[in-house]
mmJSON file of the N, C-alpha and C atoms, coordinates in Angstrom:
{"data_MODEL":{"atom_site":{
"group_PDB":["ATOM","ATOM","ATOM","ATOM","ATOM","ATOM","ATOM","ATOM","ATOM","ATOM","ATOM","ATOM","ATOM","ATOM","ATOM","ATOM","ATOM","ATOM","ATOM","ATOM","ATOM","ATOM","ATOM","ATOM","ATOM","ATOM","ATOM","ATOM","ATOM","ATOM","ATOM","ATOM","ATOM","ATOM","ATOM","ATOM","ATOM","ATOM","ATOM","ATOM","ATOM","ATOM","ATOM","ATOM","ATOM","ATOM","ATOM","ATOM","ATOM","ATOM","ATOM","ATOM","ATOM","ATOM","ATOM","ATOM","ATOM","ATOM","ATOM","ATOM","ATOM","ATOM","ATOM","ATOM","ATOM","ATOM","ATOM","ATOM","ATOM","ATOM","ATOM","ATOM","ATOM","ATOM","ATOM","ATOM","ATOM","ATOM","ATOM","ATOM","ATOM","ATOM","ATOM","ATOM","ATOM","ATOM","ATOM","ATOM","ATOM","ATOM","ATOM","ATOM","ATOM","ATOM","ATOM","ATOM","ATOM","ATOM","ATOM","ATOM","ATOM","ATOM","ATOM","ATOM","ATOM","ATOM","ATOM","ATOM","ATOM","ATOM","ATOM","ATOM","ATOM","ATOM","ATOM","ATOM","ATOM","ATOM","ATOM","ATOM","ATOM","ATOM","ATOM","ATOM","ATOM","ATOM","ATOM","ATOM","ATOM","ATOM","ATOM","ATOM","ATOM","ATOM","ATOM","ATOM","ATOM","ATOM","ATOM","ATOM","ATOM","ATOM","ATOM","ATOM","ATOM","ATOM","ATOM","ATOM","ATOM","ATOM","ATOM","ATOM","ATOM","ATOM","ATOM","ATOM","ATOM","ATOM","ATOM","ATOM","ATOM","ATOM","ATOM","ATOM","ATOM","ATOM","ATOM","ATOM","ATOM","ATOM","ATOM","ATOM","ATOM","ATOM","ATOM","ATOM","ATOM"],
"id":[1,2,3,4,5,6,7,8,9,10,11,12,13,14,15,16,17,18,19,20,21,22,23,24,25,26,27,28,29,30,31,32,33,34,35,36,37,38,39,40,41,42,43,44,45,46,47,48,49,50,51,52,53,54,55,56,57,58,59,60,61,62,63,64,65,66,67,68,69,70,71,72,73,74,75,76,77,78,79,80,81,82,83,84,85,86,87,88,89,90,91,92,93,94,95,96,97,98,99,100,101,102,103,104,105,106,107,108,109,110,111,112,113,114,115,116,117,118,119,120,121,122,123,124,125,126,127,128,129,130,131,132,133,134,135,136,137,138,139,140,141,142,143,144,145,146,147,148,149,150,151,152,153,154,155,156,157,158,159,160,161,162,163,164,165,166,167,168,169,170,171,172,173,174,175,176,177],
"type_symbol":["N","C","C","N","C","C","N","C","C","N","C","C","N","C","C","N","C","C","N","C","C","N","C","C","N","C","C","N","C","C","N","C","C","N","C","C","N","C","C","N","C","C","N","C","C","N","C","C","N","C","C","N","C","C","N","C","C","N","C","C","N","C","C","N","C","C","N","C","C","N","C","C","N","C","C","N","C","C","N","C","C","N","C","C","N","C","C","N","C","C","N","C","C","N","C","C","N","C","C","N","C","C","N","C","C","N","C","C","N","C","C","N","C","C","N","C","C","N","C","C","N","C","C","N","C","C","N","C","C","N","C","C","N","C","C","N","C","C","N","C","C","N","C","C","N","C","C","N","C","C","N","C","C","N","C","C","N","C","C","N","C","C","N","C","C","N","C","C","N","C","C","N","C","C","N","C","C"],
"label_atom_id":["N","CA","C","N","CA","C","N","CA","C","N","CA","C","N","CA","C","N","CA","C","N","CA","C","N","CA","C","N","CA","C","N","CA","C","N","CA","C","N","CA","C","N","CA","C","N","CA","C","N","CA","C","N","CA","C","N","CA","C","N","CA","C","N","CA","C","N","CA","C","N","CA","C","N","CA","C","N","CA","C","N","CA","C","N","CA","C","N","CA","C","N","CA","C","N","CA","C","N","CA","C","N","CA","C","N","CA","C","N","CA","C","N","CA","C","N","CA","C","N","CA","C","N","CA","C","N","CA","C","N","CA","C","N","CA","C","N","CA","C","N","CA","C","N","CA","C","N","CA","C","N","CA","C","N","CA","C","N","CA","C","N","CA","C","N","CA","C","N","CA","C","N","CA","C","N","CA","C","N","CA","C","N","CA","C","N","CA","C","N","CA","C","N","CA","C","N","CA","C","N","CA","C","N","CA","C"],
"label_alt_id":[null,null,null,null,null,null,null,null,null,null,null,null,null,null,null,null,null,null,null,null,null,null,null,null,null,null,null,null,null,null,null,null,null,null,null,null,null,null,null,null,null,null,null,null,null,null,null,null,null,null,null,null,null,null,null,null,null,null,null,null,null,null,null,null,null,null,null,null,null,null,null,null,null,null,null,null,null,null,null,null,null,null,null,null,null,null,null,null,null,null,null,null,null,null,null,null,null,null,null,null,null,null,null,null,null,null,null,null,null,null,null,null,null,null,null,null,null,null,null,null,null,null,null,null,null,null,null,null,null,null,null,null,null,null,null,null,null,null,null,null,null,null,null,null,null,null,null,null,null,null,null,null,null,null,null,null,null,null,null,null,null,null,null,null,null,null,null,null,null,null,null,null,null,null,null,null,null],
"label_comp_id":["UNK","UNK","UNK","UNK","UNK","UNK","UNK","UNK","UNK","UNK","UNK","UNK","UNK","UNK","UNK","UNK","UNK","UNK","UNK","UNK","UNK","UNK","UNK","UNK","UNK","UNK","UNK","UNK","UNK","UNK","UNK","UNK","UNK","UNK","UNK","UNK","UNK","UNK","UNK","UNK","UNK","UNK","UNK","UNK","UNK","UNK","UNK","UNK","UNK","UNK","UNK","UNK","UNK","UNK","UNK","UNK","UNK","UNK","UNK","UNK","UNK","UNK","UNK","UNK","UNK","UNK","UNK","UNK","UNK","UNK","UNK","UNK","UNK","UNK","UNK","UNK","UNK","UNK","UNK","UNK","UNK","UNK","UNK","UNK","UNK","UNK","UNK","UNK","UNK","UNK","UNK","UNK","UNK","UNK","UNK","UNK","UNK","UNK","UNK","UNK","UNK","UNK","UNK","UNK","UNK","UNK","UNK","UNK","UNK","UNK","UNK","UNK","UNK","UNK","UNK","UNK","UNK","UNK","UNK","UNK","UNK","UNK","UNK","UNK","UNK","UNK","UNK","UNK","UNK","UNK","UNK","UNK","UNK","UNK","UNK","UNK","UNK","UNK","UNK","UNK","UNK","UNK","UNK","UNK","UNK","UNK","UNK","UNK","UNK","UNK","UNK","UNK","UNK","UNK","UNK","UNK","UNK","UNK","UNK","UNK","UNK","UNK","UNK","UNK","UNK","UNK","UNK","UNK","UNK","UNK","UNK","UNK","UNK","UNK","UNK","UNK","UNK"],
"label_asym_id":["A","A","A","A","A","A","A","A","A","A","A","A","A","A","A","A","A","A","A","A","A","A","A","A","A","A","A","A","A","A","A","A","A","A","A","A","A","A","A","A","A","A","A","A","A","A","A","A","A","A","A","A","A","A","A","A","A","A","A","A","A","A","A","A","A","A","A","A","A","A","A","A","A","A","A","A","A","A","A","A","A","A","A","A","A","A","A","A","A","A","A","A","A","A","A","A","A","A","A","A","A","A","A","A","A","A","A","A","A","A","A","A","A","A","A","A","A","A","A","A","A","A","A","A","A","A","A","A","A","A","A","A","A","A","A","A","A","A","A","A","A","A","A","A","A","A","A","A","A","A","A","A","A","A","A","A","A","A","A","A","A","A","A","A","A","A","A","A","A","A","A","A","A","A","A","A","A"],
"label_entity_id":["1","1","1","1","1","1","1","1","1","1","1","1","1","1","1","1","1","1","1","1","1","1","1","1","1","1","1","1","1","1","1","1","1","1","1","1","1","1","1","1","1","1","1","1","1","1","1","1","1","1","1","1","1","1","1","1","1","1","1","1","1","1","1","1","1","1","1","1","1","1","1","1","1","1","1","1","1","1","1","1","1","1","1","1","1","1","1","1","1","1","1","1","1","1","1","1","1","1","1","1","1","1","1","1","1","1","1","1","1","1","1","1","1","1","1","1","1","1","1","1","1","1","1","1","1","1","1","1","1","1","1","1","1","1","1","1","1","1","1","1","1","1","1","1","1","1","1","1","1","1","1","1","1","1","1","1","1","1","1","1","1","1","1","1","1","1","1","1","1","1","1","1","1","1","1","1","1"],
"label_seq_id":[1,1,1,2,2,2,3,3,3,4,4,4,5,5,5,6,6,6,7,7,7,8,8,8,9,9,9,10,10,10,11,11,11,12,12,12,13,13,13,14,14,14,15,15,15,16,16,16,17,17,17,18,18,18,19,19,19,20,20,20,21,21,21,22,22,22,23,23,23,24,24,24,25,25,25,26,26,26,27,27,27,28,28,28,29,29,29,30,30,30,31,31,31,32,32,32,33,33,33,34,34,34,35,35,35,36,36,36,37,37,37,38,38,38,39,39,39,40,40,40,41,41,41,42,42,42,43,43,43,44,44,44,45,45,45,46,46,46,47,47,47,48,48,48,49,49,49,50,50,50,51,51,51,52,52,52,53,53,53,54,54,54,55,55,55,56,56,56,57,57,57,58,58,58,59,59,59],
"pdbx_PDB_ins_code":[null,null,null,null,null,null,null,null,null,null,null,null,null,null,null,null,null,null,null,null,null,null,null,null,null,null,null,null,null,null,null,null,null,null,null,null,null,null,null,null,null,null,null,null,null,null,null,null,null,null,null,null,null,null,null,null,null,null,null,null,null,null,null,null,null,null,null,null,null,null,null,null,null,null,null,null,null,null,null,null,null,null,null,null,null,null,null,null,null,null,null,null,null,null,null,null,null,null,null,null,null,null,null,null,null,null,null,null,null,null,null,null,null,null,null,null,null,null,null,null,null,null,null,null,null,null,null,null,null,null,null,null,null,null,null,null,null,null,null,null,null,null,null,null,null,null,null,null,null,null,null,null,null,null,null,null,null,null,null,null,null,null,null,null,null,null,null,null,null,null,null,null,null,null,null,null,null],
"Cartn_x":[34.036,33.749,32.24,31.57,29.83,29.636,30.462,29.838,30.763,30.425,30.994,31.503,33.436,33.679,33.456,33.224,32.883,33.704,34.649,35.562,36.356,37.679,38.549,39.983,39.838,40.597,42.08,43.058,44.326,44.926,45.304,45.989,47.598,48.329,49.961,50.223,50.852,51.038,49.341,49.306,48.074,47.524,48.847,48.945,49.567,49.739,50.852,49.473,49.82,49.048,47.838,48.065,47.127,45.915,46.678,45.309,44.216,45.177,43.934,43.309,43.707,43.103,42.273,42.372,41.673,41.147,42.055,41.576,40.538,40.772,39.383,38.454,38.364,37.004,36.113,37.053,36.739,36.217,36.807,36.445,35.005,34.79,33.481,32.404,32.786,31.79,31.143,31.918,31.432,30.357,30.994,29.889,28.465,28.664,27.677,26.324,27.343,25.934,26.097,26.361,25.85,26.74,28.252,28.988,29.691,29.296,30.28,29.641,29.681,29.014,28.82,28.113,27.565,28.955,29.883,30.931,32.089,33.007,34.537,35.472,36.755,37.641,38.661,39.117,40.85,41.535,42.391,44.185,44.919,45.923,46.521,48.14,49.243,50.045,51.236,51.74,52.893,54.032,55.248,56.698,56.162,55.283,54.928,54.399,55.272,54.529,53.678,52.097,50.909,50.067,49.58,48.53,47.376,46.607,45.531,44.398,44.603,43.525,44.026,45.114,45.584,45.155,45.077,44.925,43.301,42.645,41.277,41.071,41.704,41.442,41.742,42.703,43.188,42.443,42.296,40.955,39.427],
"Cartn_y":[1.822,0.579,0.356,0.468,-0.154,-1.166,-2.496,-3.584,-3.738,-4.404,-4.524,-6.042,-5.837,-7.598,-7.977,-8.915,-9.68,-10.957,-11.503,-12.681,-12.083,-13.123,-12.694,-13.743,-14.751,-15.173,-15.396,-16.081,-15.572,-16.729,-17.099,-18.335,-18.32,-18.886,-18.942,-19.744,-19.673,-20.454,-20.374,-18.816,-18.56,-19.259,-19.398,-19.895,-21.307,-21.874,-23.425,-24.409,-25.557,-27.086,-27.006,-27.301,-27.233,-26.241,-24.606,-24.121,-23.861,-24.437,-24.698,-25.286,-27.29,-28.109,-28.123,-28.228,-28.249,-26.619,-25.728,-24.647,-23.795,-23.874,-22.465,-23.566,-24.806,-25.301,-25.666,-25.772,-25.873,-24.966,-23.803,-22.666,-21.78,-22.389,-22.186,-23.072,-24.501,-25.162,-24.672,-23.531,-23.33,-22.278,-21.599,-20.674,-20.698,-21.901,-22.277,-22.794,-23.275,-24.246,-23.08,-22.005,-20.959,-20.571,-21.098,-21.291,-19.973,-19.027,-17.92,-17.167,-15.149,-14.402,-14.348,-13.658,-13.355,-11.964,-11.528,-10.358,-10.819,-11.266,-11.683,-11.803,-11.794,-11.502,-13.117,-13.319,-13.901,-13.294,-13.117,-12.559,-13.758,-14.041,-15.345,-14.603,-14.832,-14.488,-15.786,-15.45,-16.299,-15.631,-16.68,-16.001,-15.565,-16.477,-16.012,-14.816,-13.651,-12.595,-12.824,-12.088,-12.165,-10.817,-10.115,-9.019,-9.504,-8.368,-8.683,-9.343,-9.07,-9.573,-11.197,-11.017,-12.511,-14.025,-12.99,-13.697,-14.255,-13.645,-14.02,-14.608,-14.603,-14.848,-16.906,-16.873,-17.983,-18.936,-17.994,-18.092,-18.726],
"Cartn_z":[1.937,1.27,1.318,0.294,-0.325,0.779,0.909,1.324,1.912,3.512,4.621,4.296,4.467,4.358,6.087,6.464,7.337,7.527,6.592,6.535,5.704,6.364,5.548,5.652,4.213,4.543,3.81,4.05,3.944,3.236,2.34,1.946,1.827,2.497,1.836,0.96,-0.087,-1.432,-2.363,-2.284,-3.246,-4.977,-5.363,-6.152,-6.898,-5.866,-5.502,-5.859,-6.221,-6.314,-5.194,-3.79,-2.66,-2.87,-2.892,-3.346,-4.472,-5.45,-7.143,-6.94,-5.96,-6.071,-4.842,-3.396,-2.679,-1.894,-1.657,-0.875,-1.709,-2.856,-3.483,-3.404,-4.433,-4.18,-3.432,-2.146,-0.456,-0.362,-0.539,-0.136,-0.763,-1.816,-2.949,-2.082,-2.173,-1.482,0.014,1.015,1.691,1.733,0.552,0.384,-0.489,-1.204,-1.714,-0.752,0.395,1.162,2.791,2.627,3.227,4.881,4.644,6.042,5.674,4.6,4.671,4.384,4.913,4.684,3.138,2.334,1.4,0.821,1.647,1.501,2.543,1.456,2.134,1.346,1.568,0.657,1.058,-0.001,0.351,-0.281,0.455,-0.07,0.038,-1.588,-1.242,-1.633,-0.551,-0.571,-1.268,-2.481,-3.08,-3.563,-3.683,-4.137,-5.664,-6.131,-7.783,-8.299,-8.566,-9.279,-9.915,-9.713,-10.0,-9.787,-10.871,-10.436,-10.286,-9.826,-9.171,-10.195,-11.1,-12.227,-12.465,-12.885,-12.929,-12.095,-10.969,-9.452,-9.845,-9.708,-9.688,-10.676,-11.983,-13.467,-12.819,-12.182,-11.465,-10.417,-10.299,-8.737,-9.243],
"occupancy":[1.0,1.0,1.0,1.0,1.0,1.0,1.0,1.0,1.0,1.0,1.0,1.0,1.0,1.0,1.0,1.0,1.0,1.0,1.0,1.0,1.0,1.0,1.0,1.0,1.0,1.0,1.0,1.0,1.0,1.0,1.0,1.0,1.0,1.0,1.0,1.0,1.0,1.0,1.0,1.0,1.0,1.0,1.0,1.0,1.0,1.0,1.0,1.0,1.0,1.0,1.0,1.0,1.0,1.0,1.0,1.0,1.0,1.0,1.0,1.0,1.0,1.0,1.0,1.0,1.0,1.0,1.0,1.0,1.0,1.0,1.0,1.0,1.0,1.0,1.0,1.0,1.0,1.0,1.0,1.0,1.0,1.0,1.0,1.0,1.0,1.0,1.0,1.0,1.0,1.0,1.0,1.0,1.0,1.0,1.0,1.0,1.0,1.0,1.0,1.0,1.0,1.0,1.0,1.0,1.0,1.0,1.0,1.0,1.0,1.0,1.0,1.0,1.0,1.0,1.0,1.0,1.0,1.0,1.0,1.0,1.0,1.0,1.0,1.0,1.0,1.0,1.0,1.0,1.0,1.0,1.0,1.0,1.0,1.0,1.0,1.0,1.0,1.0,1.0,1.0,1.0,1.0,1.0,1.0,1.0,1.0,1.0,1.0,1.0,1.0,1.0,1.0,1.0,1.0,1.0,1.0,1.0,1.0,1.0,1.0,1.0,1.0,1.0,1.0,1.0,1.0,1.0,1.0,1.0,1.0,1.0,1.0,1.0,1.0,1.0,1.0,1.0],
"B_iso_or_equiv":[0.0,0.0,0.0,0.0,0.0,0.0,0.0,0.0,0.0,0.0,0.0,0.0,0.0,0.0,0.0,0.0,0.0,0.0,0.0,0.0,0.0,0.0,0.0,0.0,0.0,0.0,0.0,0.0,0.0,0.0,0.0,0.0,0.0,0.0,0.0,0.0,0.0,0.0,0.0,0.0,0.0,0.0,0.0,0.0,0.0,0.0,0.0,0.0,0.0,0.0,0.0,0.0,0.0,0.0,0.0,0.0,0.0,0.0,0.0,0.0,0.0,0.0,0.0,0.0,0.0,0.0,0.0,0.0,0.0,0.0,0.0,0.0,0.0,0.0,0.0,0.0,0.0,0.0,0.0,0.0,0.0,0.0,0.0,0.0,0.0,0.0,0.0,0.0,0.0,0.0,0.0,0.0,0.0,0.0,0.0,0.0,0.0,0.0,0.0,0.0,0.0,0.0,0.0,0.0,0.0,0.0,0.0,0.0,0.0,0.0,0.0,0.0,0.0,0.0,0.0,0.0,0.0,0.0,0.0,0.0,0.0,0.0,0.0,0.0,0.0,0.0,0.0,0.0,0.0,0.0,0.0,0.0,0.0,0.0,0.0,0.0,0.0,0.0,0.0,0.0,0.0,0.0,0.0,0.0,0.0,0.0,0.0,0.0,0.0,0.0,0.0,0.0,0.0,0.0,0.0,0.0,0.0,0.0,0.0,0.0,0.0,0.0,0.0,0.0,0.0,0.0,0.0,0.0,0.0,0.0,0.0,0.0,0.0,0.0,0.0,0.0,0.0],
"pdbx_formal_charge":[null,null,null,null,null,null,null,null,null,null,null,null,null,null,null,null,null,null,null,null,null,null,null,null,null,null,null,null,null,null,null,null,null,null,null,null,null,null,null,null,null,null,null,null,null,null,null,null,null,null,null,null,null,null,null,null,null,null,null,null,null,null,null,null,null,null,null,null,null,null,null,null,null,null,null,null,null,null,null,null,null,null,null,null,null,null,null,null,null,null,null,null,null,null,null,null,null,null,null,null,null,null,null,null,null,null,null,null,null,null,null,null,null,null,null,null,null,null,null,null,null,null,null,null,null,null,null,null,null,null,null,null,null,null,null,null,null,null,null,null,null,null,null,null,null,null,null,null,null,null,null,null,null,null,null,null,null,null,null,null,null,null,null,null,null,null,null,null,null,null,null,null,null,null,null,null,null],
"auth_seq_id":[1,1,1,2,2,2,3,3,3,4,4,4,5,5,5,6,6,6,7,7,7,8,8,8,9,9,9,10,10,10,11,11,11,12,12,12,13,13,13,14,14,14,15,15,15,16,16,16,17,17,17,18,18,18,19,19,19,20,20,20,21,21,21,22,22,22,23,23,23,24,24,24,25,25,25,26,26,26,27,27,27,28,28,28,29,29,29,30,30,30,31,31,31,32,32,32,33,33,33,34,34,34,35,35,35,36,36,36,37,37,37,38,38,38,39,39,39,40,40,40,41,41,41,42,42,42,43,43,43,44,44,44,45,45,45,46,46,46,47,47,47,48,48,48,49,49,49,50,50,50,51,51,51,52,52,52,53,53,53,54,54,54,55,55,55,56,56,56,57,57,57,58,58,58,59,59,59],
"auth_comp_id":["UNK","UNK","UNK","UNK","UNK","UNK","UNK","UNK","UNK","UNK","UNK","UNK","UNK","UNK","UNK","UNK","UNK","UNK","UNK","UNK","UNK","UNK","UNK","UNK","UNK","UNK","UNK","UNK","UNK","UNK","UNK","UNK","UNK","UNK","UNK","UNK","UNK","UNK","UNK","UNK","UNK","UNK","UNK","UNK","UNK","UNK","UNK","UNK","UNK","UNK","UNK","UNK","UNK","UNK","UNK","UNK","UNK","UNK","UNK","UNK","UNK","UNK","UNK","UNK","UNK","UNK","UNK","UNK","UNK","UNK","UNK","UNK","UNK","UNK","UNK","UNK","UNK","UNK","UNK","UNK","UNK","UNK","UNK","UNK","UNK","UNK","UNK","UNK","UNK","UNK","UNK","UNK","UNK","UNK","UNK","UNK","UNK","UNK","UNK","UNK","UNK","UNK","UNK","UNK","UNK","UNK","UNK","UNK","UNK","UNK","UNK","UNK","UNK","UNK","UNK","UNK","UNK","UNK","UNK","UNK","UNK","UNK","UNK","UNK","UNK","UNK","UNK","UNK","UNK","UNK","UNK","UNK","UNK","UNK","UNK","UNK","UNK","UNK","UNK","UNK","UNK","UNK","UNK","UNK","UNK","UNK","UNK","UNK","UNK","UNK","UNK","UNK","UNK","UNK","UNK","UNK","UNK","UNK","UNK","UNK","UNK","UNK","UNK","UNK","UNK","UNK","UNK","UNK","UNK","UNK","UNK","UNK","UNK","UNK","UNK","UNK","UNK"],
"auth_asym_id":["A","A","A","A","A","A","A","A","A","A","A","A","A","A","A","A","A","A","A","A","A","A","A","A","A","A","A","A","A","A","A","A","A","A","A","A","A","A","A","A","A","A","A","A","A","A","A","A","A","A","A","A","A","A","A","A","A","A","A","A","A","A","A","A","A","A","A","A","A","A","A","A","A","A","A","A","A","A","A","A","A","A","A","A","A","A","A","A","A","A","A","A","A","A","A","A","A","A","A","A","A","A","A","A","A","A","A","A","A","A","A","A","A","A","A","A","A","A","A","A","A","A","A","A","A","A","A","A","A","A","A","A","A","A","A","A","A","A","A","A","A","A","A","A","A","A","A","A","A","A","A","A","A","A","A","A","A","A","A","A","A","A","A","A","A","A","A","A","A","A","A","A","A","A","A","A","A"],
"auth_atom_id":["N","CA","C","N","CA","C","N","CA","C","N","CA","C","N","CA","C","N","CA","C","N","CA","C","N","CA","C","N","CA","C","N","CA","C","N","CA","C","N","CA","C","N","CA","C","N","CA","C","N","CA","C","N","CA","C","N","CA","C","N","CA","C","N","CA","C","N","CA","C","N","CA","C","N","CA","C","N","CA","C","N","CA","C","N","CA","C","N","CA","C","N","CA","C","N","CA","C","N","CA","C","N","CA","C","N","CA","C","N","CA","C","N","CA","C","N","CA","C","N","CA","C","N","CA","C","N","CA","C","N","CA","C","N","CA","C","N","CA","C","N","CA","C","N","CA","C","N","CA","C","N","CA","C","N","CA","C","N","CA","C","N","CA","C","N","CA","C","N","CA","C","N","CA","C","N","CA","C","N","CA","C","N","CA","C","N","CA","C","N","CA","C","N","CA","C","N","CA","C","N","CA","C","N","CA","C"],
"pdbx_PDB_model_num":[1,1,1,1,1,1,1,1,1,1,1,1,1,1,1,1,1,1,1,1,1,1,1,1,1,1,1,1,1,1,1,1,1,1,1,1,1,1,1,1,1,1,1,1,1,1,1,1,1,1,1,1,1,1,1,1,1,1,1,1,1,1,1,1,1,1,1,1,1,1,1,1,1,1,1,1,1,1,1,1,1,1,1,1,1,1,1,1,1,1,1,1,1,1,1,1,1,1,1,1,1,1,1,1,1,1,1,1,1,1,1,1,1,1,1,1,1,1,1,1,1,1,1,1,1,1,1,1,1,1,1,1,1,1,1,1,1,1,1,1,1,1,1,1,1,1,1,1,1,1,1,1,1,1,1,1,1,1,1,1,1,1,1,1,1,1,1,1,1,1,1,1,1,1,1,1,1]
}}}
């Protein structure tokens, strides 16, 4: 792997109400004002079939 992840975080109900509305933009805002490495991933695990493009397209 090019770039070392360093965080990594995990959401359940990746795709549910909670995380559209508060967990990604939470999660943007932290990295905007510098509380998260610059290389990290989330994996959001849901019952909703979703590929990986979708996911982020979402995200």
């Amino acid at each position: 792997m090019p770039e070392e992840i360093t965080t990594l975080l995990t959401f359940f109900g990746g795709t549910g109400d909670l995380a559209k509305r508060k967990l990604y933009p939470s999660t943007y805002n932290l990295f905007k004002k510098g509380f998260l490495q610059e290389h990290f991933a989330i994996v959001g695990a849901s019952r909703q079939e979703m590929s990986n493009d979708e996911f982020r397209q979402m995200v």
